[in-house]
LOMI-929372 format. One record per atom (N, C-alpha, C): residue number from 1; residue in three letters; atom name; x, z, y. Coordinates in Angstrom, 1 decimal. Example, Ala and Ser with C-alpha at 12.3 -4.5 7.8 and 13.67 -1.06 7.14 Angstrom:
// residues 2
+-----+--------+-------+--------+--------+--------+
! num ! residu ! atome !     xx !     zz !     yy !
+-----+--------+-------+--------+--------+--------+
!   1 !    ALA !     N !   13.2 !    7.8 !   -5.7 !
!   1 !    ALA !    CA !   12.3 !    7.8 !   -4.5 !
!   1 !    ALA !     C !   13.2 !    7.8 !   -3.3 !
!   2 !    SER !     N !   12.8 !    7.1 !   -2.2 !
!   2 !    SER !    CA !   13.7 !    7.1 !   -1.1 !
!   2 !    SER !     C !   12.9 !    7.9 !    0.0 !
+-----+--------+-------+--------+--------+--------+
//
This chain:
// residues 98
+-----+--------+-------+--------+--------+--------+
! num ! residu ! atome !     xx !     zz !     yy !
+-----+--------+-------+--------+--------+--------+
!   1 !    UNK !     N !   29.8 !   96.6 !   23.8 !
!   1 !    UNK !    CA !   30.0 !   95.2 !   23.8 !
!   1 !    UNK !     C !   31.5 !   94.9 !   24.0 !
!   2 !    UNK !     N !   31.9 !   93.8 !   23.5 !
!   2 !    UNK !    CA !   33.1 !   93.1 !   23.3 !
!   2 !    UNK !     C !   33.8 !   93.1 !   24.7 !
!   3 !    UNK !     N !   35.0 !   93.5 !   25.5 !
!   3 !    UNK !    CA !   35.4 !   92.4 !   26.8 !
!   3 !    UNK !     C !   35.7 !   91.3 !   26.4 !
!   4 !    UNK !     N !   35.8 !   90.2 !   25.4 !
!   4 !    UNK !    CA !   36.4 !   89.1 !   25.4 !
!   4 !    UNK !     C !   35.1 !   87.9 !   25.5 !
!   5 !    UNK !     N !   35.7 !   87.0 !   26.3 !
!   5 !    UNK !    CA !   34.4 !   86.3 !   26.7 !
!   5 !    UNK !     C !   33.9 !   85.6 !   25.5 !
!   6 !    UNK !     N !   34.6 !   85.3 !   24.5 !
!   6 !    UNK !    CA !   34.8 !   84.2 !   23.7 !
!   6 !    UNK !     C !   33.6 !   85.2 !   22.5 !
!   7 !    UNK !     N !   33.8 !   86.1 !   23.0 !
!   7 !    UNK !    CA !   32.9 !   86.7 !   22.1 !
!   7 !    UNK !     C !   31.1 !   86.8 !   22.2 !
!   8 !    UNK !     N !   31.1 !   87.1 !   23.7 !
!   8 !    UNK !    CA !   29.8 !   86.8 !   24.2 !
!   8 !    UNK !     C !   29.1 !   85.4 !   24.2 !
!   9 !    UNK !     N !   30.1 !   84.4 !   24.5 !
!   9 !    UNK !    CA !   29.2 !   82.9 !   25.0 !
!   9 !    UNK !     C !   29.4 !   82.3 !   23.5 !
!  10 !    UNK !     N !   28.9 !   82.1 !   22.5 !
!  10 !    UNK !    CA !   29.0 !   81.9 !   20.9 !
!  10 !    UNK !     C !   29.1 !   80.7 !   21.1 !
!  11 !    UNK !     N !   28.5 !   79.4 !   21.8 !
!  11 !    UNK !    CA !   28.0 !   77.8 !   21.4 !
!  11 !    UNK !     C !   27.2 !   77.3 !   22.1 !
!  12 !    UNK !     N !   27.8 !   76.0 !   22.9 !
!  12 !    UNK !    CA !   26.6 !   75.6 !   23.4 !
!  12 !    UNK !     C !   25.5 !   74.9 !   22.9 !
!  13 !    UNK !     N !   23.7 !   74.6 !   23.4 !
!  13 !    UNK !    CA !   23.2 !   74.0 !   22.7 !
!  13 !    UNK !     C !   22.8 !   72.9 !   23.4 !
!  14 !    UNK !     N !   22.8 !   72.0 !   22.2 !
!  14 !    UNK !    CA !   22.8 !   70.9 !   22.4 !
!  14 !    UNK !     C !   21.7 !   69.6 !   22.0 !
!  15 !    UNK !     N !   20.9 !   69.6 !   23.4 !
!  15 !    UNK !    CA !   19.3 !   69.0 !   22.4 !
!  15 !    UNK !     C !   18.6 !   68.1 !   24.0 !
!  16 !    UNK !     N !   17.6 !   67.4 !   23.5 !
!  16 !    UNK !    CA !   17.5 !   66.5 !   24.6 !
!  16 !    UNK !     C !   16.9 !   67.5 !   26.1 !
!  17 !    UNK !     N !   16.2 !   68.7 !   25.9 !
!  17 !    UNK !    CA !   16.0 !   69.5 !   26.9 !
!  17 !    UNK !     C !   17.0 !   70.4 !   27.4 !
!  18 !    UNK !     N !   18.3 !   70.6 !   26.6 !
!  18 !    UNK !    CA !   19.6 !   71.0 !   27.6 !
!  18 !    UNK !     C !   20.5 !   70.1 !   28.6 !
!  19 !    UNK !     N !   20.0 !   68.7 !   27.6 !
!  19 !    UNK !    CA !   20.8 !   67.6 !   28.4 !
!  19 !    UNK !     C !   20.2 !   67.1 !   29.8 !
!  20 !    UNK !     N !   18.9 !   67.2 !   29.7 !
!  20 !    UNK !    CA !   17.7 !   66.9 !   30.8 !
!  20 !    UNK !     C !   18.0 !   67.9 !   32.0 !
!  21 !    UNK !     N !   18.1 !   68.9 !   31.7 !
!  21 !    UNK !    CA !   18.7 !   70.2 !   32.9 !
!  21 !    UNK !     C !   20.0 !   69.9 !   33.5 !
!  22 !    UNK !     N !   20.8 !   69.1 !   32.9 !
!  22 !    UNK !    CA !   22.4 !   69.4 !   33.0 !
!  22 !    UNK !     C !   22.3 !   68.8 !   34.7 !
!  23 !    UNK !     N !   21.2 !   67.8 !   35.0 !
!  23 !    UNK !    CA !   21.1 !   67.3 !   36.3 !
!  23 !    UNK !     C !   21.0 !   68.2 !   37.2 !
!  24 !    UNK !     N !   20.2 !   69.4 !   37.4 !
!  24 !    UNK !    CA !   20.1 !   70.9 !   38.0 !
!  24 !    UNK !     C !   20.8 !   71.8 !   37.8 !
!  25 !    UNK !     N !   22.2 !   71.6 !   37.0 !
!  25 !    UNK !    CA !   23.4 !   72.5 !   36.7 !
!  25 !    UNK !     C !   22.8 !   73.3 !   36.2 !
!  26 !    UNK !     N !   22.3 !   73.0 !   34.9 !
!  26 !    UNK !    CA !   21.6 !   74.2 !   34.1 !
!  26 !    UNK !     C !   22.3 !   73.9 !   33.2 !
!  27 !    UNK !     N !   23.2 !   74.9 !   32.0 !
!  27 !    UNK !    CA !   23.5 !   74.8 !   30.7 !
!  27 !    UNK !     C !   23.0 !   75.8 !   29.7 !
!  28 !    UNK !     N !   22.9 !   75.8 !   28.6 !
!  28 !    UNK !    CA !   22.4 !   76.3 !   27.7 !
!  28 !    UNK !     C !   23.6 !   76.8 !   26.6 !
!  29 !    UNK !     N !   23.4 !   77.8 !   26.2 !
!  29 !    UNK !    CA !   24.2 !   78.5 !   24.9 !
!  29 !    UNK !     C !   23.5 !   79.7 !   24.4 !
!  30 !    UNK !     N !   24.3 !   79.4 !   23.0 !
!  30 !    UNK !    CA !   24.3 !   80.5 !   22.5 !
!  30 !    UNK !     C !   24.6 !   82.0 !   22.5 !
!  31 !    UNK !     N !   24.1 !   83.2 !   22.9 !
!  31 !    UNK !    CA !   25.1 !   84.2 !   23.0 !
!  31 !    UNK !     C !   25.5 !   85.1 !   22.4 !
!  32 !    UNK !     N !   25.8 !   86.4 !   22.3 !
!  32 !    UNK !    CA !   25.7 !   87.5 !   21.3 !
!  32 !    UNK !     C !   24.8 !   88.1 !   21.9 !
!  33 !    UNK !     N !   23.8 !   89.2 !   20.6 !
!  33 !    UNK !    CA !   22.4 !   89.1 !   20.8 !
!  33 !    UNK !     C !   22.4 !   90.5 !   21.6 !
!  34 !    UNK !     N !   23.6 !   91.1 !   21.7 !
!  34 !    UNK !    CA !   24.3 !   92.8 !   22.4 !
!  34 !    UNK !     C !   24.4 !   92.7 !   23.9 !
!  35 !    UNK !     N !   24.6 !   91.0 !   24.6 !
!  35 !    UNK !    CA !   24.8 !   90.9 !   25.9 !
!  35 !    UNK !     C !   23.7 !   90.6 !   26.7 !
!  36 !    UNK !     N !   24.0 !   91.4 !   28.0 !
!  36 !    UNK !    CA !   23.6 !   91.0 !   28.7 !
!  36 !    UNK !     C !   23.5 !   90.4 !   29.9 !
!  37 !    UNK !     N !   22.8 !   90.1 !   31.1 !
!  37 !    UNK !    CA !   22.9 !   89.0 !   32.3 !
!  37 !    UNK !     C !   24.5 !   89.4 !   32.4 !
!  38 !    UNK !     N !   25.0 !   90.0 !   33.1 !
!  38 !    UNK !    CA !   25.9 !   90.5 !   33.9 !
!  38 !    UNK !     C !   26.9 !   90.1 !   32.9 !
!  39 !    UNK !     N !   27.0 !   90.4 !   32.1 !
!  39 !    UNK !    CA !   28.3 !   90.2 !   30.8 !
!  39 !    UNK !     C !   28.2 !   88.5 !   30.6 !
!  40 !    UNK !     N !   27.0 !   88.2 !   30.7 !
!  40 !    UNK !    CA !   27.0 !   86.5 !   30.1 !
!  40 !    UNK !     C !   27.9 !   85.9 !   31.6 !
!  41 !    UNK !     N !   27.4 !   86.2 !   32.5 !
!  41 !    UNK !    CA !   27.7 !   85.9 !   34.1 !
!  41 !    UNK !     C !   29.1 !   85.7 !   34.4 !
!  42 !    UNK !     N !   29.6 !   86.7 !   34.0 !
!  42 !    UNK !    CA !   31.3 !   86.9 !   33.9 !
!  42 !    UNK !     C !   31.9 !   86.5 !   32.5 !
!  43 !    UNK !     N !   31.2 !   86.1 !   31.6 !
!  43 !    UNK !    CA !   32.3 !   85.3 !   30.3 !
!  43 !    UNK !     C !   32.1 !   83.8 !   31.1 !
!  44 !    UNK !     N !   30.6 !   83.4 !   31.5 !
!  44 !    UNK !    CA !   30.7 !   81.8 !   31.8 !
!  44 !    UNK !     C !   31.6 !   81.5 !   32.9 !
!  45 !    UNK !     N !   31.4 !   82.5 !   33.8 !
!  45 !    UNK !    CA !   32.6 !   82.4 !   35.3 !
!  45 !    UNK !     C !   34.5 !   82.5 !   34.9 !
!  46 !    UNK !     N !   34.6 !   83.1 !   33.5 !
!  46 !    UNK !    CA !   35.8 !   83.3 !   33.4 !
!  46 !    UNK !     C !   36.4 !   82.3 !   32.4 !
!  47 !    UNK !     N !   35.6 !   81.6 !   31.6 !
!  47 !    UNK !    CA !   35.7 !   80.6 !   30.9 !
!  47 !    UNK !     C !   36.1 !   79.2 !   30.9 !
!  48 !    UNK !     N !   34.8 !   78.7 !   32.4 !
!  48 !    UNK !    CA !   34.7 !   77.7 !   32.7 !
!  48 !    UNK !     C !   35.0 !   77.9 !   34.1 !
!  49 !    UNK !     N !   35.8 !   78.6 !   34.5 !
!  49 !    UNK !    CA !   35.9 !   78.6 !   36.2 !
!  49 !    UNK !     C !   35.3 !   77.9 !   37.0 !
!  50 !    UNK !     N !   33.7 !   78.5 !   37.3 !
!  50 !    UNK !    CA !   32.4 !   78.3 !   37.6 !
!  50 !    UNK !     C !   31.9 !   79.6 !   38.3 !
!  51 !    UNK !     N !   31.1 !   78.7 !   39.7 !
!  51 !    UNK !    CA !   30.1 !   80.4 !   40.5 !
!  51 !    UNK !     C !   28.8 !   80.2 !   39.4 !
!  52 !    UNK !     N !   28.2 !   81.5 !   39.1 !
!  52 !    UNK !    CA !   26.8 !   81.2 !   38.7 !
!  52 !    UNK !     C !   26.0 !   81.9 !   39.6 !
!  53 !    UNK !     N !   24.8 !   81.3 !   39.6 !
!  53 !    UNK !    CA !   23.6 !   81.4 !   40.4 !
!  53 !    UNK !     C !   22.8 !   82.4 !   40.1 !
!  54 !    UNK !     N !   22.5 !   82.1 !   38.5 !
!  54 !    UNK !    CA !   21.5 !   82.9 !   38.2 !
!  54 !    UNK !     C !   21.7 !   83.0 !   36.5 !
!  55 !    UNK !     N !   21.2 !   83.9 !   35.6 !
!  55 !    UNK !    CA !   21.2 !   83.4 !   34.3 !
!  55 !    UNK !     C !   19.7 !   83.9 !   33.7 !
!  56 !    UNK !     N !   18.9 !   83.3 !   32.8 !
!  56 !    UNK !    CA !   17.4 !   83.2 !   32.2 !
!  56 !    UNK !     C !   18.0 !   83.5 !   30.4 !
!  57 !    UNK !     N !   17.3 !   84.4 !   29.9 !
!  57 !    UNK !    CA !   17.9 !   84.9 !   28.9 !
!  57 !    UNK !     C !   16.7 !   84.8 !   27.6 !
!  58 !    UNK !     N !   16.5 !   84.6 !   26.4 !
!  58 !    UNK !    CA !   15.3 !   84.5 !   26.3 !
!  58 !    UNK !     C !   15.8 !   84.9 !   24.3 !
!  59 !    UNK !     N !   15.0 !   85.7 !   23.6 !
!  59 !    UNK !    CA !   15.5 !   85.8 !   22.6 !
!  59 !    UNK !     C !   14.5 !   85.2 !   21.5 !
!  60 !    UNK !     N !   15.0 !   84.4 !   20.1 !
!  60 !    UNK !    CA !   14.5 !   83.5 !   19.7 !
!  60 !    UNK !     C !   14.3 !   83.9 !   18.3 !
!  61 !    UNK !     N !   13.0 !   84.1 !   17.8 !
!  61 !    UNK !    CA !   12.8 !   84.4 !   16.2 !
!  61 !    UNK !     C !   13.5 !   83.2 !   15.5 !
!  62 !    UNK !     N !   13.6 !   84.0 !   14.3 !
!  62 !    UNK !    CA !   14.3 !   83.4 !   13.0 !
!  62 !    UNK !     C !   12.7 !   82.7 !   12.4 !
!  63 !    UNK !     N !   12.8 !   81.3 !   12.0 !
!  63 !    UNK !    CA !   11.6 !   80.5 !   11.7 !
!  63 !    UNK !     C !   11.6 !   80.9 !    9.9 !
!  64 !    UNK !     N !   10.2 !   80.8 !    9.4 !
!  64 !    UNK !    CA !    9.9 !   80.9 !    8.1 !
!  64 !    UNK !     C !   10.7 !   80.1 !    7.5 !
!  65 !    UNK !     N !   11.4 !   79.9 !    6.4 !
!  65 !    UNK !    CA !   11.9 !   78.3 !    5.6 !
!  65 !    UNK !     C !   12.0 !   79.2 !    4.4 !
!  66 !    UNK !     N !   11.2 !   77.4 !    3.7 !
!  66 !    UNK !    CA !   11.0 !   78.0 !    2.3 !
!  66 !    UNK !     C !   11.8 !   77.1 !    1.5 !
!  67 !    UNK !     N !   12.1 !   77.5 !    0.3 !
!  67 !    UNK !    CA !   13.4 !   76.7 !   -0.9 !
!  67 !    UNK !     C !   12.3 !   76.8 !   -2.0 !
!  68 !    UNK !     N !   11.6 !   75.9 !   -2.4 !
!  68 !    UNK !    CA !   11.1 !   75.9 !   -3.8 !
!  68 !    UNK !     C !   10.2 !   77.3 !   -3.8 !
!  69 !    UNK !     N !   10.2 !   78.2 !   -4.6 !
!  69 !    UNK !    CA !    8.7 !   78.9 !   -4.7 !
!  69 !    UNK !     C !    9.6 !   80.5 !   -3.5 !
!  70 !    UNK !     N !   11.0 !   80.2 !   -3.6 !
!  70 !    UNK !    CA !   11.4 !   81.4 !   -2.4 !
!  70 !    UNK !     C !   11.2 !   81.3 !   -1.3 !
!  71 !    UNK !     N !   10.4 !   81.9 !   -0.4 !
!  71 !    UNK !    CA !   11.0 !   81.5 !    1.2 !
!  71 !    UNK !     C !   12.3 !   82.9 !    1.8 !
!  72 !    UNK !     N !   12.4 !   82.7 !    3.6 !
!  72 !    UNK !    CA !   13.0 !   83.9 !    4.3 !
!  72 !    UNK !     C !   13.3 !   83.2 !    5.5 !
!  73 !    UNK !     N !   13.8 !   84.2 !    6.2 !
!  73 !    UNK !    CA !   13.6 !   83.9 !    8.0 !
!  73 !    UNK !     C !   15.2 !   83.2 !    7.8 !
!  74 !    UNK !     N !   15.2 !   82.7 !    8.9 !
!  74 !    UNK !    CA !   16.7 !   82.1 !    9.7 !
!  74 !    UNK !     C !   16.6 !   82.9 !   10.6 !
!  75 !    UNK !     N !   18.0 !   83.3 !   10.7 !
!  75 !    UNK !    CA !   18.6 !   84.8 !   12.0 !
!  75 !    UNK !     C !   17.5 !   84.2 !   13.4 !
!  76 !    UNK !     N !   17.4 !   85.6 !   13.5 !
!  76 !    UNK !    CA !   17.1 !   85.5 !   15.0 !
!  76 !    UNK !     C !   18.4 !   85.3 !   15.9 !
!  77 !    UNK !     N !   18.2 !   85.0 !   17.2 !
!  77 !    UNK !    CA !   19.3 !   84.7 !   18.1 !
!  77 !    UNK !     C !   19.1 !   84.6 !   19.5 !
!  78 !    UNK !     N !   19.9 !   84.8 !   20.2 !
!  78 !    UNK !    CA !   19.9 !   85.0 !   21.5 !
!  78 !    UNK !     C !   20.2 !   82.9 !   22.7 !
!  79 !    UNK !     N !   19.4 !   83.1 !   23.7 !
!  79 !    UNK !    CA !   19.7 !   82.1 !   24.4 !
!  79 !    UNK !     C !   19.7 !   82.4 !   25.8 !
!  80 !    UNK !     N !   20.6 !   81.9 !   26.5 !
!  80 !    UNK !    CA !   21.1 !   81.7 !   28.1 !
!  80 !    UNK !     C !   21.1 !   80.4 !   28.5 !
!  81 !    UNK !     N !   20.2 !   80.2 !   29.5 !
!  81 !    UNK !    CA !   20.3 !   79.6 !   30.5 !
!  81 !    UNK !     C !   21.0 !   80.0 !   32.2 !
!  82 !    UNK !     N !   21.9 !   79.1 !   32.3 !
!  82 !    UNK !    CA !   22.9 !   79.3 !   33.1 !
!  82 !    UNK !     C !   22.8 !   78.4 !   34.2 !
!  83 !    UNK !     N !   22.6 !   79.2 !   35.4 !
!  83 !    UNK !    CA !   22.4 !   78.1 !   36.7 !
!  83 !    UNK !     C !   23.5 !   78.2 !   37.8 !
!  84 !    UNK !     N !   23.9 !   76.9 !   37.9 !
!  84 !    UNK !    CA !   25.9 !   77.2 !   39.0 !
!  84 !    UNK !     C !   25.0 !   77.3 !   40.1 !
!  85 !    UNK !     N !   26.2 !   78.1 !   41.3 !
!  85 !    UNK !    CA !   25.6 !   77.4 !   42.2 !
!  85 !    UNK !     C !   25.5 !   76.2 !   42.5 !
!  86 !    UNK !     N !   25.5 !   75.7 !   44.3 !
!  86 !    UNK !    CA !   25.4 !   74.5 !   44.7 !
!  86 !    UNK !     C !   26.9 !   74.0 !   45.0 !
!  87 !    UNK !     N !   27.7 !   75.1 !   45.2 !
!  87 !    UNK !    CA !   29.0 !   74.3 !   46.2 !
!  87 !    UNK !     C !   30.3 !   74.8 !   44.6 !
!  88 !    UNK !     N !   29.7 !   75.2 !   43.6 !
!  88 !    UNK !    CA !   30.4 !   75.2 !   42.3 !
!  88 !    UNK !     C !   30.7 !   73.4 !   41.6 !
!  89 !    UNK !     N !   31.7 !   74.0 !   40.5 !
!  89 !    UNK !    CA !   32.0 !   72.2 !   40.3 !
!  89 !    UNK !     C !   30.9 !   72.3 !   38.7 !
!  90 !    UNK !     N !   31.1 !   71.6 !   38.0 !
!  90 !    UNK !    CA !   30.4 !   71.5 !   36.6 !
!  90 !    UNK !     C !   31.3 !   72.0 !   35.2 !
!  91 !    UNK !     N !   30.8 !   72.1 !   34.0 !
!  91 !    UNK !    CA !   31.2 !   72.5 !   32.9 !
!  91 !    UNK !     C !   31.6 !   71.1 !   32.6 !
!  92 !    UNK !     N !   33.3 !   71.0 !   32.3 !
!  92 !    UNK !    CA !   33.2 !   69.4 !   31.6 !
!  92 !    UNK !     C !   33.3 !   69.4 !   30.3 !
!  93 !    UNK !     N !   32.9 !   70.3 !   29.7 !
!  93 !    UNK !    CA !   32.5 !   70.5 !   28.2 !
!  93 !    UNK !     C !   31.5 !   69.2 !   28.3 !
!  94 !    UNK !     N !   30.7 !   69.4 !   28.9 !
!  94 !    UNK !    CA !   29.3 !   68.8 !   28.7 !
!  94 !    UNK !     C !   29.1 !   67.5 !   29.6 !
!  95 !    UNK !     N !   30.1 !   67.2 !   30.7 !
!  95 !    UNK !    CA !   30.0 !   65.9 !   31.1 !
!  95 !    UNK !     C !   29.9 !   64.6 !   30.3 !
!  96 !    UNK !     N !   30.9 !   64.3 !   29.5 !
!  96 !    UNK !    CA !   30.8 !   63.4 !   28.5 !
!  96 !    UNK !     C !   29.9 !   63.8 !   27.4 !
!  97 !    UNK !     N !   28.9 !   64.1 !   27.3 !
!  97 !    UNK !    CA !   27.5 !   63.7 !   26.6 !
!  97 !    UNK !     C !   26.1 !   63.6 !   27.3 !
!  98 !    UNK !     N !   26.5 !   63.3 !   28.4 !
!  98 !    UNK !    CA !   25.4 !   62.9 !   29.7 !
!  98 !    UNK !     C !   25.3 !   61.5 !   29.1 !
+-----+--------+-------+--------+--------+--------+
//
């Protein structure tokens, strides 16, 4: 695996159930599908100079889609959920879209 963080934490995602968390210091992204807790833990801490609590990791099939009489999968992909602690500040990536 990569040491550069920028390589692990790919994108945050952005949908009415990441925004709904963001109240519980939960954030959501994308990551590379090679990492894991420990690696995501220290790209989000070194990033966003943030404690994390905990991280929920969860990996996501690529859905059927079809084009006319072709179909094929969309990539599979990796997701993190990221929990700060309590006495941590927040990602202000994400403040202004609360």
């Amino acid at each position: 695996m990569s040491t550069f963080a920028q390589d692990v934490i790919l994108r945050p995602i952005i949908s009415e159930a990441s925004m709904d968390a963001l109240a519980l210091k939960k954030y959501t992204f994308v990551v590379a599908k090679d990492a894991n807790k420990i690696e995501i833990a220290k790209a989000v801490e070194k990033l966003f100079n943030v404690e994390v609590a905990k991280i929920n990791t969860t990996r996501v099939r690529g859905k059927l889609r079809r084009y006319g009489k072709y179909q094929g999968y969309k990539p599979s992909w990796k997701k993190a959920i990221v929990t700060l602690t309590e006495g941590s500040g927040t990602i202000e990536f994400f403040e202004g879209m609360v």
